[in-house]
C-alpha positions as CSV (number, residue, x, y, z in Angstrom):
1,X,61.2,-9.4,-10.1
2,X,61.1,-7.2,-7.1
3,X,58.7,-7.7,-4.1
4,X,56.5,-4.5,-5.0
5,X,56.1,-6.3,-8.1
6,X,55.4,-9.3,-6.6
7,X,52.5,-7.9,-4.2
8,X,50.7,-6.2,-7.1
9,X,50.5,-9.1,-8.7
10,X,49.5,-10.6,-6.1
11,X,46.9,-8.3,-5.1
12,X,45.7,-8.4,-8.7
13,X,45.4,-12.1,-8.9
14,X,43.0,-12.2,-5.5
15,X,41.1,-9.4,-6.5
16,X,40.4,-11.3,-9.8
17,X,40.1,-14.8,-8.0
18,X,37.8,-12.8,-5.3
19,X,35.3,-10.9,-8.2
20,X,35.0,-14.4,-10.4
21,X,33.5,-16.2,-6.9
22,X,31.5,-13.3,-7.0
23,X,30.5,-13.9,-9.9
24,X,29.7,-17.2,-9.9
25,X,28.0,-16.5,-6.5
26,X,25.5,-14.6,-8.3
27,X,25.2,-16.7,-11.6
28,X,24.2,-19.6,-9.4
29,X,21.6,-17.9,-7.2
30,X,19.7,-16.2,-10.5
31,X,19.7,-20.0,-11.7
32,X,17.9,-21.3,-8.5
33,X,15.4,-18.2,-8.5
34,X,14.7,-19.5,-12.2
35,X,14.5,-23.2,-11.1
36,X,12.2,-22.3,-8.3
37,X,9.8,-20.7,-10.7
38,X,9.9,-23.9,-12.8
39,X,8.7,-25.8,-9.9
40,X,5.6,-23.8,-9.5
41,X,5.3,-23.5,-13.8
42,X,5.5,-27.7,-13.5
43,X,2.6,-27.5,-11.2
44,X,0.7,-24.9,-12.0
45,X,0.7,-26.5,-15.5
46,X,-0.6,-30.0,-13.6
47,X,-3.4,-28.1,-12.0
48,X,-4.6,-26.2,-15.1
49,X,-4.6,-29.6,-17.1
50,X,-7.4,-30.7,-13.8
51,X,-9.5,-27.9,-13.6
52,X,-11.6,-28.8,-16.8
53,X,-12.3,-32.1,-15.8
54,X,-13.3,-30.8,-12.5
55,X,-15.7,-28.4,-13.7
56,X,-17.0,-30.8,-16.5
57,X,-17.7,-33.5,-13.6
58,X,-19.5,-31.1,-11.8
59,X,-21.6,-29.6,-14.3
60,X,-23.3,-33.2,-14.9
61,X,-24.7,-32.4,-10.9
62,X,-24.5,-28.7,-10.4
63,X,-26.8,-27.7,-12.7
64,X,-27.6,-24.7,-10.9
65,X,-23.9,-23.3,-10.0
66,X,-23.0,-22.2,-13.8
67,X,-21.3,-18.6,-11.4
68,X,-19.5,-21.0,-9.4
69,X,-18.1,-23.1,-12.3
70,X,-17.4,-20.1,-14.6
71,X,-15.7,-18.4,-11.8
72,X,-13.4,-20.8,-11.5
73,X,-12.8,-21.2,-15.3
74,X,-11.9,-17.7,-15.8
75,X,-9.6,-17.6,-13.1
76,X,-7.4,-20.5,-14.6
77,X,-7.6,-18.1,-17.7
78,X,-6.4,-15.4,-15.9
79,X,-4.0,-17.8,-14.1
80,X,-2.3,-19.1,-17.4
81,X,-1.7,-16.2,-19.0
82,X,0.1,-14.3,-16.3
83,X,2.0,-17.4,-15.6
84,X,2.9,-17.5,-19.8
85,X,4.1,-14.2,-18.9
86,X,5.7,-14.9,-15.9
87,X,3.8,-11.8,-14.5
88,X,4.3,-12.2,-11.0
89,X,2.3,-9.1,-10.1
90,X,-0.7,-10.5,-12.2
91,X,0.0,-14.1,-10.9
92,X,-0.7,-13.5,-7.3
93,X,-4.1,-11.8,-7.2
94,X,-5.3,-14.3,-10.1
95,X,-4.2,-17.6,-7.8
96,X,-6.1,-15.6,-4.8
97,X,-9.2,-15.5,-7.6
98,X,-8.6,-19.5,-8.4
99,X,-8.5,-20.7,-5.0
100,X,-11.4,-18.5,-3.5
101,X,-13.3,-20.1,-6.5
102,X,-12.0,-23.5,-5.7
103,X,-12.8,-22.9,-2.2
104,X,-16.5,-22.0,-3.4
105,X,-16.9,-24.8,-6.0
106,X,-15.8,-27.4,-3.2
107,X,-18.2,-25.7,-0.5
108,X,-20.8,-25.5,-3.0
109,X,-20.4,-29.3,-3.9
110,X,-20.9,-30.0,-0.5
111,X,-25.0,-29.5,-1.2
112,X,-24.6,-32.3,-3.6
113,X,-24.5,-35.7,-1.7
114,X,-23.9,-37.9,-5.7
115,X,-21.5,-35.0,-6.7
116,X,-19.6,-36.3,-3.3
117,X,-19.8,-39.3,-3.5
118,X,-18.6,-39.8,-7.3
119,X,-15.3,-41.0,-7.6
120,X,-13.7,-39.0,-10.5
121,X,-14.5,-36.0,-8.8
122,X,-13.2,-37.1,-5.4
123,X,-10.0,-38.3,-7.4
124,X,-9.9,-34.7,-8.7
125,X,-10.6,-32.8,-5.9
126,X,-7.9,-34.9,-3.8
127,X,-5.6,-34.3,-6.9
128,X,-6.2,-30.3,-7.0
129,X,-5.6,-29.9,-3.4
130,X,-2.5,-32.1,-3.1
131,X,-1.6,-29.6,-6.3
132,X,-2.4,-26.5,-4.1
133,X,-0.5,-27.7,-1.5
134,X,2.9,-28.1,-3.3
135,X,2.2,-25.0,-5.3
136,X,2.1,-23.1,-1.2
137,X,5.4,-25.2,-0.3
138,X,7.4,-24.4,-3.8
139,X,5.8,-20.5,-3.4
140,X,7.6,-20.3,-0.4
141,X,10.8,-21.7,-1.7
142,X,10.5,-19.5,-4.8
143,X,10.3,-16.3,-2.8
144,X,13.2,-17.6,-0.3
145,X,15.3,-17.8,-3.5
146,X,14.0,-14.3,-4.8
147,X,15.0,-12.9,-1.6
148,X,18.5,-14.2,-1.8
149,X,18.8,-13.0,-5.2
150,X,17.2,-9.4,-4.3
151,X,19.9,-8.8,-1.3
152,X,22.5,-10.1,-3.1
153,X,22.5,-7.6,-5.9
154,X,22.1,-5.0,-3.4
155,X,25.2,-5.5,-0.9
156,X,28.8,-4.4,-1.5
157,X,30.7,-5.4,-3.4
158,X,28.0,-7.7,-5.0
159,X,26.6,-4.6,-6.6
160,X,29.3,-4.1,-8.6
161,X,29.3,-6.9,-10.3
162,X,25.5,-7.4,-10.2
163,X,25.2,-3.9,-11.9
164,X,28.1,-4.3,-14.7
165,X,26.8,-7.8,-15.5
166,X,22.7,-6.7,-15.6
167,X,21.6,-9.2,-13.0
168,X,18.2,-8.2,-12.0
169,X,15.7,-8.1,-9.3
170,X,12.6,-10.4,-9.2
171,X,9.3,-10.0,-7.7
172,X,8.0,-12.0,-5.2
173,X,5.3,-14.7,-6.2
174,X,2.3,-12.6,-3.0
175,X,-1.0,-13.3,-2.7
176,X,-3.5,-10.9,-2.0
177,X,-5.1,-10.1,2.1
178,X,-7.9,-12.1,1.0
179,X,-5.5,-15.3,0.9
180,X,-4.1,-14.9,3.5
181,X,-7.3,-13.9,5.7
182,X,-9.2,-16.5,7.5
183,X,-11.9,-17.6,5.7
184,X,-15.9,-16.7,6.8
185,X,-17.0,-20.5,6.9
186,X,-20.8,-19.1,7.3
187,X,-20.7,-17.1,3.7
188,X,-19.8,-19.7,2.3
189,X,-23.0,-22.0,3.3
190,X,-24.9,-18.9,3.0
């Protein structure tokens, strides 16, 4: 075997060495965009299993706030089924629906001095936020991880691979201005 021979073999062998770490590369950051998403799916999941009992222990005080309560229940509708979808586009603007109608209900329940001072409902409001809050910190995780994914199938020579092999881009899990806007305390003692 001659050295020319040699080298291309050579060459060959880190080129094929190089494009399976590639590979792998990419295989392992798709799985963590798809374990992120689990995350939320776990508790998004947890908090749609609370919301009923929320509203039911509120409707035994808030006889009057039917809007409020409804509001809130077809929002976890329309929560649900874009997260059965995994419809990210439809998820965000339906959790901005959810939690300015869980912002409301709580507001409203402020008027209701026995509402506040029951214990199942303060277990479940406590529960619900605590919820809210790891949904925020695994939102933010998921969309770091979609991110990585999104430039990764976009640089050279990733693309190459990422193209032949189908790996795809994801949408990020975004919420709507209105989330993300400070909230008008007054309108909602109004």
């Amino acid at each position: 075997m001659d050295v020319s021979t040699f080298i291309f073999f050579g060459v060959i062998a880190v080129t094929a060495i190089y494009a399976i770490t590639l590979y792998n590369n990419l295989v392992a950051i798709k799985h963590n965009v798809d374990k992120a998403w689990s995350n939320i799916d776990v508790l998004l999941k947890q908090r749609h299993d609370e919301l009923p009992k929320l509203v039911e222990t509120c409707k035994q005080y808030m006889g009057y706030e039917q809007e409020t309560l409804e509001k809130v229940m077809q929002a976890r509708s329309a929560v649900s089924s874009a997260r059965e979808k995994g419809d990210m586009g439809a998820l965000g603007p339906a959790e901005t629906q959810l939690r300015m109608g869980l912002g409301s209900l709580f507001a409203v329940a402020e008027a209701y001095p026995d509402l506040k001072a029951n214990q199942n409902f303060q277990h479940l409001q406590s529960r619900i936020s605590g919820l809210e809050d790891a949904i925020a910190d695994r939102r933010e995780f998921y969309n770091e991880s979609v991110n990585t994914n999104n430039i990764r199938i976009e640089q050279f020579p990733d693309v190459i691979l990422a193209r032949t092999f189908n790996f795809k881009e994801h949408d990020l899990l975004e919420f709507s201005e209105e989330e993300t806007k400070d909230v008008n305390i007054k309108s909602l003692f109004a």
